[in-house]
C-alpha positions as CSV (number, residue, x, y, z in Angstrom):
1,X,0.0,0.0,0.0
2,X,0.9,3.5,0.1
3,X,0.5,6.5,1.4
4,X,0.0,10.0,0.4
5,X,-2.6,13.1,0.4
6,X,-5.6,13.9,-0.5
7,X,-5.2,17.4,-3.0
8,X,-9.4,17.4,-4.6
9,X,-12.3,14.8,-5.2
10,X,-15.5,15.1,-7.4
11,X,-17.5,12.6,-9.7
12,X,-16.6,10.3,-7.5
13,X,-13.5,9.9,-8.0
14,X,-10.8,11.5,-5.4
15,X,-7.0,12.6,-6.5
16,X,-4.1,11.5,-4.1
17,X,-0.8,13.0,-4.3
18,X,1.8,10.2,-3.4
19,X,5.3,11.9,-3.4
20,X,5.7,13.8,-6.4
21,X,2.8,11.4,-8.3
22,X,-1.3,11.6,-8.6
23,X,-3.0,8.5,-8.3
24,X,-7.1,8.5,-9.2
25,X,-8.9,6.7,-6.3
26,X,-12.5,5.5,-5.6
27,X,-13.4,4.4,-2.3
28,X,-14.0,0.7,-0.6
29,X,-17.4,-0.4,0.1
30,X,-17.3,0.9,3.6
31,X,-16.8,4.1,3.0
32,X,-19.6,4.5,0.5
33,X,-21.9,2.7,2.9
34,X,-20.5,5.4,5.9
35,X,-21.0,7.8,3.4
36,X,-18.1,9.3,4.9
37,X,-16.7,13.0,4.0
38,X,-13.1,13.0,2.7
39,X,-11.5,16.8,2.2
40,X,-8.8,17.8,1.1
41,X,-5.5,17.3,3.2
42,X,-6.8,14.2,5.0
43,X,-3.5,11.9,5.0
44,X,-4.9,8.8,3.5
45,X,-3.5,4.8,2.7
46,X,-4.3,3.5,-0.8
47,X,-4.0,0.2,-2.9
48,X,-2.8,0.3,-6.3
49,X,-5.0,-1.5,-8.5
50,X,-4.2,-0.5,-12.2
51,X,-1.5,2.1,-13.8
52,X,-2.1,5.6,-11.2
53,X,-5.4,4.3,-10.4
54,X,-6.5,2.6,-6.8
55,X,-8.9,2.5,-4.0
56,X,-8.7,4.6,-0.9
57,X,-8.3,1.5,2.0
58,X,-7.7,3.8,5.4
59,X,-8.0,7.4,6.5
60,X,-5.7,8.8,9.2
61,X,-7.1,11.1,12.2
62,X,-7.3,14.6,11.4
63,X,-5.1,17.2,13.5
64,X,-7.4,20.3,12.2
65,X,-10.5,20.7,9.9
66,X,-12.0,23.9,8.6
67,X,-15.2,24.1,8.0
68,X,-14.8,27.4,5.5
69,X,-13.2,26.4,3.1
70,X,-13.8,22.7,4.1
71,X,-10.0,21.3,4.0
72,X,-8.1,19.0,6.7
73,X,-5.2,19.0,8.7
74,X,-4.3,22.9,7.7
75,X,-1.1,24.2,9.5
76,X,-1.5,27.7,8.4
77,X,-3.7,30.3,6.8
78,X,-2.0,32.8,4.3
79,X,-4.1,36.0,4.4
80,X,-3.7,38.0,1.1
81,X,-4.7,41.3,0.8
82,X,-3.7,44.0,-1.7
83,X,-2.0,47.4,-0.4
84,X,-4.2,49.2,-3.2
85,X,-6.7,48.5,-6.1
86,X,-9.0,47.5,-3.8
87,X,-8.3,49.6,-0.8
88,X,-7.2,46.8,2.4
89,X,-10.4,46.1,4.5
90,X,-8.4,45.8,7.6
91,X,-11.8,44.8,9.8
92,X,-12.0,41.8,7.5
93,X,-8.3,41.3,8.1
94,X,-8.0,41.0,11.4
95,X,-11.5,39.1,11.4
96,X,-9.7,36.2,9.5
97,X,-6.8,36.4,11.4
98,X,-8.8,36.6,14.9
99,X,-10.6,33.1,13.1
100,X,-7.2,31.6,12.4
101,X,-5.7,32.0,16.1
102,X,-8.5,30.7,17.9
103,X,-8.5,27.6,15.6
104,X,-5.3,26.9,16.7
105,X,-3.5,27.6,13.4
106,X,-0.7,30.0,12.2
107,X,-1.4,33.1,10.3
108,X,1.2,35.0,8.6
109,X,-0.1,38.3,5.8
110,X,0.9,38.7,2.2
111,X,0.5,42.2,1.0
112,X,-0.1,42.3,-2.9
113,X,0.1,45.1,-6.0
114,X,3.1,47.0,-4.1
115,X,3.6,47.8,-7.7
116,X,0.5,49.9,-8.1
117,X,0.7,51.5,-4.7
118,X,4.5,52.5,-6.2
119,X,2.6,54.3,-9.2
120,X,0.6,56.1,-7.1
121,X,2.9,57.5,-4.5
122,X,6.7,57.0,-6.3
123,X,9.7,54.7,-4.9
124,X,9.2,56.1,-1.5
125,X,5.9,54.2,-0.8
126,X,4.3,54.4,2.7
127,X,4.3,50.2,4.1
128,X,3.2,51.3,7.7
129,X,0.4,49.1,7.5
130,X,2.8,46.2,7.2
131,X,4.8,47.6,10.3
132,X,1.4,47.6,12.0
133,X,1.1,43.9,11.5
134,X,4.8,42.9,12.0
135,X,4.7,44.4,15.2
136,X,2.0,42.2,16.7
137,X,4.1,39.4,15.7
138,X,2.7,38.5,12.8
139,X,5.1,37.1,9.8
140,X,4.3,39.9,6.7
141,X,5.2,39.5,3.3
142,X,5.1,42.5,0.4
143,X,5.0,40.9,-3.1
144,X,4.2,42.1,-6.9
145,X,3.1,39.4,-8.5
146,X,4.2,41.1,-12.0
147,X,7.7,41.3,-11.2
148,X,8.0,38.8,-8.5
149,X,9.2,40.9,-6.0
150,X,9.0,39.2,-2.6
151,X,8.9,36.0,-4.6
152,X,11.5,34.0,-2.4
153,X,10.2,35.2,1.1
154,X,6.9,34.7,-0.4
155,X,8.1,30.7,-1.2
156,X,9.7,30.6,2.6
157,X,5.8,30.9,3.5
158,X,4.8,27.8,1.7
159,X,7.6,25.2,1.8
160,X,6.7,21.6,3.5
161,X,3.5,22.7,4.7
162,X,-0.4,22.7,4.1
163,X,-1.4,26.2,3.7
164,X,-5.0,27.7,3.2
165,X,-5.2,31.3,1.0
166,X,-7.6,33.4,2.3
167,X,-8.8,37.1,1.8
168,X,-11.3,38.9,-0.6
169,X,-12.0,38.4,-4.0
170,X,-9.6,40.8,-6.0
171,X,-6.4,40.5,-3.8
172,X,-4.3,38.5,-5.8
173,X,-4.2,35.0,-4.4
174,X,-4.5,33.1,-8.0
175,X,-2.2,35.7,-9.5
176,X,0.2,35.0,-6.5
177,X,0.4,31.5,-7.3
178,X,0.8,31.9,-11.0
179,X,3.5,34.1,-10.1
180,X,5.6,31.4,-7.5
181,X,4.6,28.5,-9.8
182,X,4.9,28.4,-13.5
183,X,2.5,26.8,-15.4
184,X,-0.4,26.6,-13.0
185,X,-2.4,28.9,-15.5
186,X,-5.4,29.8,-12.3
187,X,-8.1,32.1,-13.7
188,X,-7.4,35.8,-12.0
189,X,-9.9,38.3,-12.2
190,X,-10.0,41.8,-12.5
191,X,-11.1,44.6,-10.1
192,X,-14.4,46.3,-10.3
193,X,-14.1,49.5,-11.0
194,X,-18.0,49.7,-9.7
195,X,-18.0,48.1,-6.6
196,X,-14.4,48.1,-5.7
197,X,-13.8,44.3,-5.4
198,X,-13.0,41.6,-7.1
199,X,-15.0,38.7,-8.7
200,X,-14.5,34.7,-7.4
201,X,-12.3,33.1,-9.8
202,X,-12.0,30.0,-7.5
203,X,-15.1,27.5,-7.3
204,X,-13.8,24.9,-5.4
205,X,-11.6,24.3,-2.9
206,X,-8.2,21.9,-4.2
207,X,-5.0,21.4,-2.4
208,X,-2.2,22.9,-5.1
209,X,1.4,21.7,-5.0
210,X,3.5,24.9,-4.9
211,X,7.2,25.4,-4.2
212,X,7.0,22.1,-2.1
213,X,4.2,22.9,-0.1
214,X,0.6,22.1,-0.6
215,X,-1.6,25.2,-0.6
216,X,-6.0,25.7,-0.7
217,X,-6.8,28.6,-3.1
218,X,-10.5,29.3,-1.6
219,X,-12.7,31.4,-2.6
220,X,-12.8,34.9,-1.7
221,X,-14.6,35.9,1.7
222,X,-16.5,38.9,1.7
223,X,-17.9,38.4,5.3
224,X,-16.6,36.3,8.1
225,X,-18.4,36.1,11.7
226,X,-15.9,36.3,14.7
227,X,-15.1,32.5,16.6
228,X,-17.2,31.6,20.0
229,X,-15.4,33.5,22.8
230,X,-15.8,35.3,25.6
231,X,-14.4,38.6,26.0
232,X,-11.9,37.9,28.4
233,X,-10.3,36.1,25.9
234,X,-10.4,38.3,22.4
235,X,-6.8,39.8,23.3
236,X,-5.4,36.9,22.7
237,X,-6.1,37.1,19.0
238,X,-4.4,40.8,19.3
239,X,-0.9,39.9,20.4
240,X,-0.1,43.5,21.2
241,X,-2.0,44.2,23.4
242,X,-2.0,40.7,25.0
243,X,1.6,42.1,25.8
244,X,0.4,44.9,28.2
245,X,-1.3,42.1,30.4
246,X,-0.9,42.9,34.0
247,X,0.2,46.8,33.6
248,X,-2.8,47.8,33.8
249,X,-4.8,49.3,37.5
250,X,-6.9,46.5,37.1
251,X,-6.0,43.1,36.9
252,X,-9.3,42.4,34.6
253,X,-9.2,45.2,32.3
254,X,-10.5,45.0,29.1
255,X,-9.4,47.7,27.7
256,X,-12.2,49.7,26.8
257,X,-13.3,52.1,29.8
258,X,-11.5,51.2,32.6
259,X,-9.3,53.9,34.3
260,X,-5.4,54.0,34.1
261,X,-5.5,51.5,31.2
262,X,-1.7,50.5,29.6
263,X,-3.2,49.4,26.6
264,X,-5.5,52.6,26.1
265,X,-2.3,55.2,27.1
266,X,-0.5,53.0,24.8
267,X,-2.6,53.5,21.4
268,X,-2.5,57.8,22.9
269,X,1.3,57.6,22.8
270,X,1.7,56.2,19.4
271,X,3.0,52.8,20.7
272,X,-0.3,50.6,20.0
273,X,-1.8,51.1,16.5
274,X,-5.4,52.8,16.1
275,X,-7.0,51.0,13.8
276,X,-6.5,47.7,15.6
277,X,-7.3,49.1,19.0
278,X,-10.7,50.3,17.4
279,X,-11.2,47.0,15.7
280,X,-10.5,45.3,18.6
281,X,-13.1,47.4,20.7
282,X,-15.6,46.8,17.9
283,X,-15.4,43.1,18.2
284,X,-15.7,43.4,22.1
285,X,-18.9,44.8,21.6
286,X,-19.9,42.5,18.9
287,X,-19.3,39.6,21.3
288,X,-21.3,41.3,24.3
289,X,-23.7,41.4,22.1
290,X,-23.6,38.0,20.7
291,X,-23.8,36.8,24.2
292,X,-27.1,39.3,25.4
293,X,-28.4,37.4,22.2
294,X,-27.8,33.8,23.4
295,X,-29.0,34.8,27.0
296,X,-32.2,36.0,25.9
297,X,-32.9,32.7,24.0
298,X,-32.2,30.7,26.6
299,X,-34.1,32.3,28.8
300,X,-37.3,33.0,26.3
301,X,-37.2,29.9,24.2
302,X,-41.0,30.3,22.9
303,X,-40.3,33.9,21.9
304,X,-37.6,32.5,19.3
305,X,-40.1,29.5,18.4
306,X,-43.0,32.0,17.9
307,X,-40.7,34.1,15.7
308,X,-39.8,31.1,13.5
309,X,-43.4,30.3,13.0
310,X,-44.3,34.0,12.0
């Protein structure tokens, strides 16, 4: 038997990668009578039974499964966002990053079309959004995927490990791996000029081998809703300001109205970035709010029963 990785399956039929080979499978018996799921990156044990062609015999646990986009044993999601052309959304930035952390996975950011933001403003280019990031200890990446600058750190990202692209329709995450490997030929898609954002050019959801790596180009997400948590716990998807913990009067501060706040004189002083101090407040109220929500239907269950029927 061997063993090896499943990159897609549809029609029936599912593709393994098996070292640097592709093997069609269908599955046992079993499996069809479990009509169990298989996704992409679920380590599986197949039996040769013709030339690249065999039946999938044993699946392996899973150490991570996403339910958007629906892949398995992920090790770290690659958010892409462009610097310009569309403008970054950083509250859907640090959403998907906020949805990475508290699934246990990695996040690092690749900032796109540093060529067109170079147009606009000339060689001297202003990348303190990227200093933003770096300094909440996130790994950041600046490519142009037309001259393949950033091509090598870009690579660094993606080498010997299962990676899922993720960011809005438009960014540049089919042109990015066109540019780091040749020969993929992924449909890109151009920017609206109308609404400002790109159109989906991905449908489906494949593992792709690139630069020795295996990587999920997913389709863009124009909304994402923040993970169950309570707000005691939302700092630690801001690393920052999880790093003021205890300098603060109060040993429960979170950050919002309390007096003789670190993290709050921090973001006066310069130290602490605005925008991700607002953002971070804006997703502590979204969460009291989300919890209200969940109170009130436990308490009133007919209320929410009535509704439906309505």
């Amino acid at each position: 038997m061997l063993e090896g990785i499943l990159l897609k399956g549809y029609g029936g039929f599912y593709f393994v990668q098996v070292q640097q080979e592709v093997w069609e499978c269908s599955l046992r018996g079993r499996f069809r009578v479990k009509k169990q799921d298989f996704l992409p990156g679920d380590h599986v044990r197949i039996l040769p039974v013709g030339d690249h062609s065999a039946t999938i015999e044993h699946v392996y646990p899973r150490s991570s499964e996403m339910a958007r986009p629906p892949v398995a044993n992920v090790e770290q999601v690659i958010l892409v966002f462009p610097l310009t052309t569309p403008a970054p959304d950083r509250v859907l930035l640090d959403r998907i990053l906020l949805q990475a952390l508290f699934s246990g996975l990695g996040a690092a950011i690749v900032f796109t079309k540093i060529d067109l933001l170079r147009d606009r403003q000339g060689e001297e280019v202003d990348l303190s959004l990227s200093a933003v990031y770096r300094r909440g200890g996130f790994p950041v990446v600046i490519v142009s995927n037309l001259s393949g600058e950033g091509r090598d750190k870009a690579e660094a990202l993606l080498r010997d490990r299962i990676s899922v692209l993720a960011g809005p329709s438009g960014a540049g995450k089919s042109s990015l791996l066109n540019m780091l490997q040749v020969g993929l030929g992924l449909k890109t898609g151009a920017v609206s000029e109308k609404i400002g954002r790109g159109r989906h050019t991905t449908r489906h959801v494949e593992l792709l081998p690139i630069v020795g790596g295996l990587v999920a180009d997913t389709p863009g997400f124009s909304s994402l809703h923040l993970p169950v948590m309570v707000k005691e716990d939302l700092q630690k998807g801001f690393p920052e300001i999880a790093a003021y913990q205890g300098q603060c009067r109060f040993s429960g501060c979170l950050h919002e109205t309390e007096p003789d706040c670190a993290v709050r004189e921090a973001v006066e002083d310069g130290s602490l970035d605005k925008g991700r101090y607002k953002h971070y407040v804006m997703f502590l109220r979204e969460i009291s709010l989300q919890a209200k929500y969940n109170d009130t239907k436990r308490r009133h269950p007919d209320n929410s029963q009535r509704r439906r029927k309505q």
